[in-house]
C-alpha positions in Angstrom: 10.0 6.6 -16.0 7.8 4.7 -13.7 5.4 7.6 -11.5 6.2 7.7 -7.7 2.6 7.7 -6.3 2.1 8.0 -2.8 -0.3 5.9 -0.8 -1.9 7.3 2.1 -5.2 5.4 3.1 -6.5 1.8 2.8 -9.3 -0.7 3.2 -8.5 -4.1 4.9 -10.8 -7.1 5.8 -11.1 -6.2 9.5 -10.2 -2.2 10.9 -9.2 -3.5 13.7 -7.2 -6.1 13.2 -2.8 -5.3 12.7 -2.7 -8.6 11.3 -5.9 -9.1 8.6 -5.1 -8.5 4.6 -5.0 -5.1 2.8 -7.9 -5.2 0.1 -7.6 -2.0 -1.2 -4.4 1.1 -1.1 -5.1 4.6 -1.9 -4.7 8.4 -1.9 -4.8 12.0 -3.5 -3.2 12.6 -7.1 -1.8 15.6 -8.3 -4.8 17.1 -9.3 -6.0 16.7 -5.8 -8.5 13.7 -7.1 -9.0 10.8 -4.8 -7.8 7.0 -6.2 -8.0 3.6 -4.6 -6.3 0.5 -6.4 -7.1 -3.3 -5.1 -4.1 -4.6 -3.9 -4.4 -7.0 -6.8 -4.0 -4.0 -9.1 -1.3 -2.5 -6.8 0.9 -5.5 -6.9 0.2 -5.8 -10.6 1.1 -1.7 -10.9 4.1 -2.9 -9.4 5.4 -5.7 -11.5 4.6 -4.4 -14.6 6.6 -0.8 -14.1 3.1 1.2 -14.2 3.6 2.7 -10.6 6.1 2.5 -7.5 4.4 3.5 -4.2 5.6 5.1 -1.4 4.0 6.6 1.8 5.6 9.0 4.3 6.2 8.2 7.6 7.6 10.6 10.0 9.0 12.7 7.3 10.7 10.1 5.4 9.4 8.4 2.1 9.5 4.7 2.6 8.8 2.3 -0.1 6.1 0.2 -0.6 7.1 -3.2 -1.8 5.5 -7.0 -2.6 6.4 -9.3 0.0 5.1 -13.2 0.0 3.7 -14.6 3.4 4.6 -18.2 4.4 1.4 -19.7 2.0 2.8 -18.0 -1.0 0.3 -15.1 -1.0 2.2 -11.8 -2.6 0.9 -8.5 -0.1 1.8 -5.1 0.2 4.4 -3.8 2.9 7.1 -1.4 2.8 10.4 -1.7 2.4 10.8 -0.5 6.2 8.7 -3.5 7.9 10.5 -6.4 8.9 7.7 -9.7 8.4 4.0 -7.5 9.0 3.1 -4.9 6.8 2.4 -2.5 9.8 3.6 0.4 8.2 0.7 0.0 5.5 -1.6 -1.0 8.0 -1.5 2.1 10.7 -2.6 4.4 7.4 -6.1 5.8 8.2 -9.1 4.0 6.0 -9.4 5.5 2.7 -13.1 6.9 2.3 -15.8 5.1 0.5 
């Protein structure tokens, strides 16, 4: 069975930005260690069965899912989001 990991921090190209690319996803296992995935290896986590993400928003767990923009680039957005990943994007910056 494919783990359920739960992503709650990220790294993107600008902070500031709602609209600039996710570079890296991350969180807190189990055993309360910190992890951070490129979204290269996120989106390949995906395809391959190794993980299924999810964050919680509001109380709800919301999928995370690969999207493709208009130039063919897969990204990371959940399953909530209609065309911006803004759901990924308002998590806080996953530590260094």
């Amino acid at each position: 069975m494919t783990p359920h990991v739960q992503i709650s921090c990220i790294n993107k190209s600008n902070r500031i930005s709602h609209y600039e690319r996710i570079l890296a996803v991350g969180g807190v296992s189990r055993d309360g260690a910190a992890w951070r995935l490129s979204e290269a290896s996120a989106i390949a986590g995906i395809k391959n069965g190794t993980y299924a993400f999810y964050i919680s928003q509001q109380g709800h767990l919301v999928d995370v899912v690969i999207a493709i923009g208009p130039k063919g680039r897969e990204y990371l957005k959940t399953a909530s989001d209609a065309v911006r990943p803004d759901d990924l994007l308002a998590l806080p910056e996953c530590p260094a």
